[in-house]
N, C-alpha and C positions, 0 to 999 in steps of 0.2 A: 459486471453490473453490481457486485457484492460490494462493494465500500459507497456506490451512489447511492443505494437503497440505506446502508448503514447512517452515514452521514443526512441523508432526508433525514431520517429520526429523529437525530439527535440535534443537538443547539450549535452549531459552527457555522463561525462568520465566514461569511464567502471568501476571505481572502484565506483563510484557514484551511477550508474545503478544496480550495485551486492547487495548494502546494497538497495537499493528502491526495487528491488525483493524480496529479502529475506525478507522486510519487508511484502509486498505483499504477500508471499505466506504462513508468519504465522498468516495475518490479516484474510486471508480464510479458512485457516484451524481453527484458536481460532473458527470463527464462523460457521464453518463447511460449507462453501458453496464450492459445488465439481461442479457447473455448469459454467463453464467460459464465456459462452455466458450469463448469466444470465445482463440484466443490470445495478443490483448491485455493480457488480466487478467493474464498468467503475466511480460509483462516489465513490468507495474505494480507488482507484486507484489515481483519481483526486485527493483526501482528502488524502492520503498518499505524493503524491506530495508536495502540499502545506505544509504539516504538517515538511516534510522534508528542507522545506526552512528556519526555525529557528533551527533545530534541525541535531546536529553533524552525523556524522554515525555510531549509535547505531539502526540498527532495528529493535528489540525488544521493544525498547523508542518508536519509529516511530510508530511501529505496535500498542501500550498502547494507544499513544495521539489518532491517529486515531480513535480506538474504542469509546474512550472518546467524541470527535467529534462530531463523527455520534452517539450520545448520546445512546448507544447500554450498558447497563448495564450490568457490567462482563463480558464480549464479550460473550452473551448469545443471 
């Protein structure tokens, strides 16, 4: 739920907000976290944000550098 709540806040056009979800939701699934309260989700979430501010809307790219990032080894 960490990046829907972020995103409510902030000012992003829905077509903006779809690709940052969908990045979202296959950054948690590549790593299999199913607990949305966990607060894991909240610095993916931030790190997906940011990652999205150089990067076109491709969320599968998004969801990559991310993992990359958070130095998460084959999103394992």
């Amino acid at each position: 739920m960490a990046i829907y709540k972020m995103l409510e806040e902030m000012n992003v056009a829905p077509e903006r907000k779809k690709v940052l979800t969908e990045a979202y939701e296959a950054t948690l699934k590549k790593l299999r976290l199913v607990d949305r309260t966990d607060p894991v989700t909240r610095i993916i979430a931030s790190t997906i944000i940011d990652v999205a501010r150089t990067q076109n809307g491709d969320p599968v790219r998004i969801s990559a550098l991310t993992i990359t990032r958070l130095g998460i080894a084959n999103g394992k």
